[in-house]
C-alpha positions in Angstrom: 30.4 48.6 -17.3 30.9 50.0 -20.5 28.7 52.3 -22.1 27.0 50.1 -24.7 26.5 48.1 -21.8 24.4 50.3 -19.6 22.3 51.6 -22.0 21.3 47.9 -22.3 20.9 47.4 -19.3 18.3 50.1 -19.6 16.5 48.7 -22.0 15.3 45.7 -19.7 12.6 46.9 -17.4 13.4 46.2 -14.3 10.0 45.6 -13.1 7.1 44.1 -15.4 4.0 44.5 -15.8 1.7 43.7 -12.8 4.1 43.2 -10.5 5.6 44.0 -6.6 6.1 47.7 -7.6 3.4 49.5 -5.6 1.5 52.8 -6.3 2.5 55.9 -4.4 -1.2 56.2 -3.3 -3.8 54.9 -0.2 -5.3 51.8 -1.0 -8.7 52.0 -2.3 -8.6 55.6 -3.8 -10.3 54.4 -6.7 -12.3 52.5 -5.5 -15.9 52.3 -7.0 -14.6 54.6 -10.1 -15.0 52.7 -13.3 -11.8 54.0 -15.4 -11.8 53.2 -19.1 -7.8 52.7 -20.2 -7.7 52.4 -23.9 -4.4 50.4 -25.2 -4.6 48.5 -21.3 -3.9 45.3 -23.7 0.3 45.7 -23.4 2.8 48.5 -22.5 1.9 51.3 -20.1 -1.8 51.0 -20.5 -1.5 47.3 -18.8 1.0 48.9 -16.0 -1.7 51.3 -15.6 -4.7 49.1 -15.1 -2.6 47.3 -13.2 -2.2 50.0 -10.8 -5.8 51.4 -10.9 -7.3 47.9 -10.0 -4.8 47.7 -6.9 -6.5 51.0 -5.9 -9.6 49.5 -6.2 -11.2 50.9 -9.5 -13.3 48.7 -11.8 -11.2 49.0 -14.9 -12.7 49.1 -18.5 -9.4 47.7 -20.3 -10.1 48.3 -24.1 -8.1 47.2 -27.2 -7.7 45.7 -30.5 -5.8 42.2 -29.4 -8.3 40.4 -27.2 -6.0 37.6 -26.4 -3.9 40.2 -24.3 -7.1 41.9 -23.4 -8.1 38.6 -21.7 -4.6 38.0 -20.1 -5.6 41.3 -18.4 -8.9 40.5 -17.3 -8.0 37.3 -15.7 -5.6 39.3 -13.4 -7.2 42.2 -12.7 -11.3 41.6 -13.3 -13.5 44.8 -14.4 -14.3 43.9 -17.8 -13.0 44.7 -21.7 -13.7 46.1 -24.7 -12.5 45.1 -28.0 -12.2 47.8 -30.3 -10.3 49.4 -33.6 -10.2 52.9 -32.6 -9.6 54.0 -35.9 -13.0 53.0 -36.7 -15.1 56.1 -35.4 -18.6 55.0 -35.3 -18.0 51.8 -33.6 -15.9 53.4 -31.5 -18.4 55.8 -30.5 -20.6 52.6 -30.3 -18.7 50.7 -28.1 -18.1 53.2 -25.4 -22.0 54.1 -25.5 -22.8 50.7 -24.5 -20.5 50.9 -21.5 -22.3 52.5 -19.1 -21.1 55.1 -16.6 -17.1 56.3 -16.9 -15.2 58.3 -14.1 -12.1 58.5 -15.1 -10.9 58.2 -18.7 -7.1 57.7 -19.9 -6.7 57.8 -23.5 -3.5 55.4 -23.9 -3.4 54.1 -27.2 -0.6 55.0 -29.5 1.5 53.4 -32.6 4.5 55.1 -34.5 5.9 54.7 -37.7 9.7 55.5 -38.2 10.7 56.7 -41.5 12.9 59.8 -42.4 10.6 63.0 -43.2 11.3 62.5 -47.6 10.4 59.0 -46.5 7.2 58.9 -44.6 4.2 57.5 -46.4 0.5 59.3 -46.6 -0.9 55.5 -44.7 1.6 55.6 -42.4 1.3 59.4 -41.3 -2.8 58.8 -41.2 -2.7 55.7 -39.6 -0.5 57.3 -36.5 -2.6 60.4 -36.4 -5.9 58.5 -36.7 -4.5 56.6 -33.4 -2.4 59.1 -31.8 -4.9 62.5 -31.9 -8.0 61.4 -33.9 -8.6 58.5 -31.5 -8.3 60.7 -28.3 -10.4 63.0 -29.6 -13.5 60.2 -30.6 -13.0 58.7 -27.1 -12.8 61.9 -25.2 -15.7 63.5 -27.0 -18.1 60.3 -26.4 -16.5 59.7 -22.7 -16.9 63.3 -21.5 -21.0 63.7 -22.9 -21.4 60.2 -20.8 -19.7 62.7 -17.7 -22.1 65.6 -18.7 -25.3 63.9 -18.9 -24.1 61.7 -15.7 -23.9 64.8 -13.8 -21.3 63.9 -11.6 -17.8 64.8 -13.5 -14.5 63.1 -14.1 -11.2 63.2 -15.1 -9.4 62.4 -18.4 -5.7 61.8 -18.9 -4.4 61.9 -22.8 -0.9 60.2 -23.4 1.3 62.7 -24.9 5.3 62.7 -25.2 8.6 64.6 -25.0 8.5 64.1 -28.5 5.3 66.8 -28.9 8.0 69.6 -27.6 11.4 68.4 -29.5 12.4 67.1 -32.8 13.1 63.5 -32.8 14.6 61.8 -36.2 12.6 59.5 -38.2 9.6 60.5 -36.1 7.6 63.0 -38.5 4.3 61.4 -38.0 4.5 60.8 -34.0 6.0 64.3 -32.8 3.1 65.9 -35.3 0.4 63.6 -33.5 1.4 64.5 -30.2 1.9 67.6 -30.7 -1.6 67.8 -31.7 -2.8 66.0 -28.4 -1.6 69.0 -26.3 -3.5 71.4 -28.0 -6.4 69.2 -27.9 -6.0 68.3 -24.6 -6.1 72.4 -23.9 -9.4 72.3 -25.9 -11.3 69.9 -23.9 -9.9 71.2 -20.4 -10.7 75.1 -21.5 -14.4 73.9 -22.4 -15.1 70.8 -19.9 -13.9 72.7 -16.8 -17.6 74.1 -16.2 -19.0 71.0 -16.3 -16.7 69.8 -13.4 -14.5 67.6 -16.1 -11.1 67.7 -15.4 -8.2 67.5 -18.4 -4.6 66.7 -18.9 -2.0 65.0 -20.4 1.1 63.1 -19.6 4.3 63.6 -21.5 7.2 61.1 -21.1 10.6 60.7 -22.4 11.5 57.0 -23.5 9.4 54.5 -22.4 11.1 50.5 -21.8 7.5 49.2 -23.3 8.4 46.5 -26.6 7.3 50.1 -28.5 9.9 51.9 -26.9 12.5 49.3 -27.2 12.2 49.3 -30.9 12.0 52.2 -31.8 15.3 53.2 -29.8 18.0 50.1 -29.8 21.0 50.9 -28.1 23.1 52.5 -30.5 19.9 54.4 -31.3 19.7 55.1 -27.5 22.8 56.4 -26.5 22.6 60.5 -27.6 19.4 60.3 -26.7 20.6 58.9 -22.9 23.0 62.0 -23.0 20.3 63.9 -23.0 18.7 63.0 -20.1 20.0 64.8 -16.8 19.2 61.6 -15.0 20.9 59.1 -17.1 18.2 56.9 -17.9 14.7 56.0 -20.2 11.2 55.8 -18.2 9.7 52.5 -16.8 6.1 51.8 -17.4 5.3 52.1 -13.5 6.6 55.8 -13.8 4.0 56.9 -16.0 1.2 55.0 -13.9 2.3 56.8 -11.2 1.9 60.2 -12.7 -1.6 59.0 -14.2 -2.8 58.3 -11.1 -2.3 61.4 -9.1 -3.9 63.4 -12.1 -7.0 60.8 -11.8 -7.2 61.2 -8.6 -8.8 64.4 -6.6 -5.1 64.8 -5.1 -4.7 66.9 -8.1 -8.0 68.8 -7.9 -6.0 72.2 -8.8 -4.1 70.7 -12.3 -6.0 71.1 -15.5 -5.3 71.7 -18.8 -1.5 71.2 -18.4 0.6 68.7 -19.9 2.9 67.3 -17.8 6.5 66.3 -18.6 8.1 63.1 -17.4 11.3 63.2 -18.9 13.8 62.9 -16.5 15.4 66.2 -16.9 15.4 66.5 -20.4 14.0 69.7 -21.0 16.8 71.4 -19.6 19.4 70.7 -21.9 
């Protein structure tokens, strides 16, 4: 196989969405948390529902497309939300109406690829407002719900590899995430007392449509040589990860973002 031809092989996920790929947990450790996944519509929010519903949580899947938002619920029950996240007050809204939250994983991202001369002010706000400004709306409203509830929780924020390196033509989405680190520090150093767990996920590459388009194979390959392990992350690999920092298994992580990245740190 030449090497054009493995990286696209790489590019095709070799498990979808929803499918036989089984959670590295016991049956039913979620079960009776209610787990609000924003962006569960498509990518690795729906892997992630996915995962948390075999485990016996009753997911809160919220989104902007509510055609794929109803795809979801048809599969896995709980219920949805539809929402614009960069609209702050009905954001803020929304989630008040939704009763009680354990578990929060703020999932919802976008890019916009332009050279640094090139980016546009829309296109850098638009990317933040989902990226950081987002997390932050939803994490703020989610976490009073856990304080007045009295009973605690966890949040997960989805950072990247990209909030540690420099990636070309991605000004807007290394800033954002970057930002999400810091923030995700914020809420962990002042939820902690109230018994609120915080973290954050970084991965490398993820085979989600997002991923594929933003890095086509040519696109793909130096990045590939950068990865000890030779390959670009599946959408179950980052449920995986969610989970255990959801779940009381990681009672002892807080405030850290974790890398998922296959090695590439090293280099």
């Amino acid at each position: 196989m030449n090497r054009l031809a493995a990286i696209s092989k790489q590019l095709i996920p070799s498990c979808p969405s929803g499918s036989s790929v089984q959670p590295k947990f016991t049956h039913g450790d979620f079960k009776g948390k209610r787990v609000l996944v924003t962006g569960a519509g498509s990518g690795i929010g729906k892997e992630i529902s996915f995962h948390l519903a075999r485990e016996g949580a009753h997911v809160i899947a919220l989104d902007l497309n509510e055609e794929a938002l109803k795809s979801v619920h048809k599969a896995i029950g709980g219920e949805y939300v539809v929402c614009n996240l960069t609209d702050g007050e009905a954001t803020k809204k929304a989630i008040a109406a939704l009763g009680r939250i354990d578990c929060l994983v703020n999932n919802a991202g976008v890019t916009a690829l332009d050279p640094f001369l090139d980016v546009k002010l829309k296109d850098f706000d638009f990317v933040m407002s989902i990226n950081c400004r987002a997390v932050f709306v939803v994490g703020q409203a989610v976490a009073n719900k856990m304080v007045n509830q009295g009973t605690g929780g966890t949040i997960v924020n989805m950072s990247s590899q990209a909030s540690e390196r420099c990636l070309a033509d991605h000004t807007a989405y290394c800033t954002s995430k970057a930002a999400v680190n810091m923030l995700t520090k914020m809420m962990a150093f002042e939820l902690g007392k109230h018994n609120i767990r915080v973290n954050a996920v970084g991965p490398t590459v993820v085979m989600t449509e997002m991923g594929k388009k933003a890095w086509p194979p040519a696109k793909a390959a130096p990045m590939l040589a950068r990865i000890p392990q030779g390959k670009f992350a599946q959408p179950y690999d980052v449920a995986h990860l969610v989970l255990y920092l959801l779940s009381d298994k990681s009672d002892m992580v807080h405030g850290s973002m974790i890398p998922l990245e296959g090695g590439f740190y090293t280099g």
